[in-house]
Each structure stands twice: as C-alpha cells, then as structure tokens.
C-alpha positions as CSV (number, residue, x, y, z in Angstrom):
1,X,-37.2,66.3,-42.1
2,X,-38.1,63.7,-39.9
3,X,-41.2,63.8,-37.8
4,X,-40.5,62.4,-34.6
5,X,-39.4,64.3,-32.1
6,X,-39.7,68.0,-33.1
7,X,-39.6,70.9,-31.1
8,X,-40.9,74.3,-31.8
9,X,-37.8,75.3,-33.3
10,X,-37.4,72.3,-36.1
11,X,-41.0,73.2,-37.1
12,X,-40.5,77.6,-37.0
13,X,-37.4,76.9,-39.9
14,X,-39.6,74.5,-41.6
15,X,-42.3,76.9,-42.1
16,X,-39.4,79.6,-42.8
17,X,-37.8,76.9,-45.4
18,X,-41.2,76.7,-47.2
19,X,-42.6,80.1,-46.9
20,X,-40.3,82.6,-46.2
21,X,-36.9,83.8,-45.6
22,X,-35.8,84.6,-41.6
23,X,-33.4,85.9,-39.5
24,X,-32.3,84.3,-36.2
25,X,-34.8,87.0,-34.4
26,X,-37.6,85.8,-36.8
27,X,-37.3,82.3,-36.4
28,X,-37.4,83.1,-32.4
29,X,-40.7,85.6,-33.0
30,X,-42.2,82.4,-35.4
31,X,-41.8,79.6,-32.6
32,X,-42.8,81.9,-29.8
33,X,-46.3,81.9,-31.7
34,X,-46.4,78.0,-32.4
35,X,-48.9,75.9,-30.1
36,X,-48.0,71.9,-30.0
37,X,-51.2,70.1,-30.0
38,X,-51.7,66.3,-29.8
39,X,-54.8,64.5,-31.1
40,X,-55.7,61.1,-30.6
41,X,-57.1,58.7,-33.8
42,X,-60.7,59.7,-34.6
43,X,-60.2,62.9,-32.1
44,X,-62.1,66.0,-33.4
45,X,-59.5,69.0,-34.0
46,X,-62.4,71.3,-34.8
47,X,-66.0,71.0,-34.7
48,X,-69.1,72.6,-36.6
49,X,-69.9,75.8,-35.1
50,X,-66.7,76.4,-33.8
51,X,-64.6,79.3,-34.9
52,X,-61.7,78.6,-36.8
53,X,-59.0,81.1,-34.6
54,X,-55.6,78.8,-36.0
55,X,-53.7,78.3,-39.3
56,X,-52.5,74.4,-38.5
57,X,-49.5,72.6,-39.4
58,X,-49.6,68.7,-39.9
59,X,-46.4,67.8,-37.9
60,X,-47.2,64.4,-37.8
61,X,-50.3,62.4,-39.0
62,X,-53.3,63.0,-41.0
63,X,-56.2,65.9,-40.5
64,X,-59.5,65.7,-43.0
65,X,-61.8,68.3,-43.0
66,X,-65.3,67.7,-43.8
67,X,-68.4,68.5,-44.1
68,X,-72.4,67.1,-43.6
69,X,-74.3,67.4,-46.6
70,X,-78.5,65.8,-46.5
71,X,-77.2,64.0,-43.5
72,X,-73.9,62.7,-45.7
73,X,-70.2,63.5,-44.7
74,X,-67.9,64.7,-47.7
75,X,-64.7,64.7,-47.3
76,X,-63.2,68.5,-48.6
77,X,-59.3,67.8,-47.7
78,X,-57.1,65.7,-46.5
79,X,-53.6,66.8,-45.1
80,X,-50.3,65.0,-44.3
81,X,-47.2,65.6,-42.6
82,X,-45.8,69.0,-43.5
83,X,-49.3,70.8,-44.7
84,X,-51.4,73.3,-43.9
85,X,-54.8,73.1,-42.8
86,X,-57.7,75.2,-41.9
87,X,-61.1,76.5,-42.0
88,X,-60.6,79.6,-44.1
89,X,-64.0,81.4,-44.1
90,X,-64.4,80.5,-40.8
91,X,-60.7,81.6,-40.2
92,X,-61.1,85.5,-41.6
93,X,-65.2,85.7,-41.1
94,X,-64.3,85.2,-37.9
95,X,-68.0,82.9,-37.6
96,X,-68.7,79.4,-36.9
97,X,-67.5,77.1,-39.5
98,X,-69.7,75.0,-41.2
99,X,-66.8,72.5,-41.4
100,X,-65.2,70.0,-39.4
101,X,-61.8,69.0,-38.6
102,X,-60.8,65.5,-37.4
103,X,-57.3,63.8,-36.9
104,X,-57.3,60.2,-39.2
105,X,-54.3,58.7,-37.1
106,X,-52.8,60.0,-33.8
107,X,-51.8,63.4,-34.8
108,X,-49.3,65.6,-33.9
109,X,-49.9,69.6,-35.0
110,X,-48.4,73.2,-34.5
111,X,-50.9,75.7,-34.3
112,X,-50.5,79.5,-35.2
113,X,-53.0,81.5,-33.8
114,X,-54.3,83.8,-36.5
115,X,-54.3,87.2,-34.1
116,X,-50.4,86.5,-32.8
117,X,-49.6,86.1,-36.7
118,X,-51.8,89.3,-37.7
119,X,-49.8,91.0,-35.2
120,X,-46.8,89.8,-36.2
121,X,-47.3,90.7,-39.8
122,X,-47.7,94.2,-39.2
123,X,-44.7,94.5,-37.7
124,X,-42.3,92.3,-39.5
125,X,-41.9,91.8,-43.6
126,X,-40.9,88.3,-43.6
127,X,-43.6,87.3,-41.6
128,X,-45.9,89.0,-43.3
129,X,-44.4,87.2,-46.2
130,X,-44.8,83.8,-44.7
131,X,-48.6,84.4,-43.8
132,X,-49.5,85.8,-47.1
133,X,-47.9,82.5,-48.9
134,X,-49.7,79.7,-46.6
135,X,-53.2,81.6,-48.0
136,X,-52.1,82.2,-51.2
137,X,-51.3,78.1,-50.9
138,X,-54.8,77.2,-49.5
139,X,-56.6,79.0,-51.5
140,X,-54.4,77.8,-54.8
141,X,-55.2,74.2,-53.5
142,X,-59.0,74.7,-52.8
143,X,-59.0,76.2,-56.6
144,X,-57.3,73.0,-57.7
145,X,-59.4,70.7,-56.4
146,X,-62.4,72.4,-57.5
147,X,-61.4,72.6,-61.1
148,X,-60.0,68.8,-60.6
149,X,-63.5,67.8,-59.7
150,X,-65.2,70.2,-62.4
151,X,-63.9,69.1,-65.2
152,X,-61.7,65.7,-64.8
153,X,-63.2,62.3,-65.3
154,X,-62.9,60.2,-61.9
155,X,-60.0,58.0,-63.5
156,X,-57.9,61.6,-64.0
157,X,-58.6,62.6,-60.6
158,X,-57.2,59.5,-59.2
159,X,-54.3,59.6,-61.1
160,X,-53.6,62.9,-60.0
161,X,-54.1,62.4,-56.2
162,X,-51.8,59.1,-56.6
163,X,-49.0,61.7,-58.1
164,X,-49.6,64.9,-55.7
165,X,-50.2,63.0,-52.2
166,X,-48.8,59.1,-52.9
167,X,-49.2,58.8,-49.0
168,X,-53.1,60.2,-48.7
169,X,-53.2,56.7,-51.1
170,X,-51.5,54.5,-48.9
171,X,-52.8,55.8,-45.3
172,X,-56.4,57.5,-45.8
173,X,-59.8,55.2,-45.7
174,X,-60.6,54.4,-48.9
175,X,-64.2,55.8,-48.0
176,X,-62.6,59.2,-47.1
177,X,-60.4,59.1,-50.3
178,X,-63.9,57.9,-52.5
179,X,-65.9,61.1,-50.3
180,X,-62.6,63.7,-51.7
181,X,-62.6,63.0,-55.1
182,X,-66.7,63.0,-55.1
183,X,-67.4,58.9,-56.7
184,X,-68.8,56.1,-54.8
185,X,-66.6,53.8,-53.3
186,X,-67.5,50.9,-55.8
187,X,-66.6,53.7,-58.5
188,X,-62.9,54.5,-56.6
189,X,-62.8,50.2,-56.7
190,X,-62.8,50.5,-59.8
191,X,-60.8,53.3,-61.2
192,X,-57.7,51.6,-58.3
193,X,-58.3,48.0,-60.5
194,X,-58.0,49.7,-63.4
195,X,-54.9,52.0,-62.6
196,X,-53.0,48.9,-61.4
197,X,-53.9,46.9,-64.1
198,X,-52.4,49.4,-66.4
199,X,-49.6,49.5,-64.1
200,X,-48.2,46.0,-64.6
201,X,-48.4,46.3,-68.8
C-alpha cells in the first residue's frame, strides 16, 4: 500500500487487512474513530508525564520511543510505516508515562483514541477483535525484544533487526539503532563491518 496520500478510509481497511475481518458498517465505525496527525522531524509525539490516551498507527515515517536512564536516552522501539506504536502501561494505567515518543523523519500517523475503541469493542465483535490483536502484537514484540536482548549476543541481534525491519537499518540514526539493541555505537560499528564483510564471501 502506498503511503502518500491516504485518507481515513485507506488506513480503516488496512488495519481491518491486518487485524481483523469488517463489514462495510465496520470499516465506516473504524475510520470515524481515526485522528490524522502530522509531526514534523525531531517533533515530540508524546512527552514524559504525559498520558498515553492513543493506540498510534505509523502511516508514514518513523516514531522511537524512549526513555532517560542516569541522565542517558535508550532507545525501547522504533516503528515504521504500517506499525503500531504506544505507551502501553501508560495506555491502560491510565498515569503519566515514563516514556517518550518522538517522530525520526516528518511523520504522518492515525491515532485511535483508546476510549472511542473501548467503546467500540463492547459493542461490536470484530472490533473487539481488531483491538485485542494490536495488544496481543505489542506485547508479543516487547517480549521479543526483551528475550532478543536477554539472551542473543550483539552480532545475533543485528542480524535479526537487518531481517525483521531492513528499513529501521537503512533510515534510523545509527545512535538510535546502537541505543535499541543495547551496545555502544563503536560495538554496532563493528558487528555492521563484520556482517558486510561476511556478506560479500
């Protein structure tokens, strides 16, 4: 699907292509719901001590979502065109989050607020459906990367960032990339020299 030009309606059958199954009705109830946002490069979508109120979907562009740590930012997830992203403990805590969210390039995203879905959901199966799967998704993907960065040695977790999200490679600050997959940036230098090196045998 391309990603210029979308309206509301392109994005409501894209979420209904991924996540669920929908009826013409549906699709209208799903794009009612959607909120077009536009974020300029370095623009914060989210900030620390806000309250996370929307699931959001990456139309165009790329979100991280990060974190200070003993006055260091680390990078927790980066998201690309056609992903979800969103503060999830803020999101159902219904607290401040302790993350942040920033768009990487100019960014274009669809927000669903989380008390129109919630309301939705309870009323309509497929819906319901669709909601369940983007948190059974983030949650799958937080797990993921947790295991990737408890047990993998940092060549492994390279190699399987380069195979899961080529473009995060090709568009996100190596500093960012080096903060996500917790090594140093001389260590992601490395493990890149390496990877291409073996690449060309």
């Amino acid at each position: 699907m391309t990603n210029i030009g979308l309206t509301t309606r392109d994005v409501a059958r894209e979420l209904a292509r991924r996540y669920s199954t929908m009826t013409h009705d549906e699709l209208d109830v799903l794009e009612s719901i959607l909120v077009p946002m536009k974020f300029q490069k370095g623009e914060i979508i989210l900030k620390e001590g806000d309250v996370c109120k929307h699931i959001y979907w990456v139309v165009k562009g790329l979100v991280r979502q990060f974190y200070f740590k003993n006055g260091k930012e680390l990078t927790e997830y980066m998201a690309v065109e056609n992903t979800i992203c969103m503060s999830i403990e803020s999101l159902f805590k219904e607290e401040p989050s302790h993350q942040q969210m920033q768009a990487i390039e100019p960014t274009i995203i669809m927000a669903m607020p989380k008390d129109k879905l919630e309301k939705e959901a309870v009323r309509n199966v497929n819906i319901q459906m669709l909601y369940r799967k983007i948190l059974e998704e983030s949650l799958m993907l937080s797990q993921v990367h947790a295991d990737m960065l408890r047990f993998e040695s940092a060549q492994e977790r390279y190699s399987k960032l380069v195979k899961r999200s080529p473009q995060l490679i090709l568009r996100a600050p190596l500093v960012y990339i080096a903060s996500y997959l917790q090594m140093t940036p001389e260590t992601l230098s490395r493990v890149r020299t390496s990877a291409l090196m073996e690449g060309k045998d």
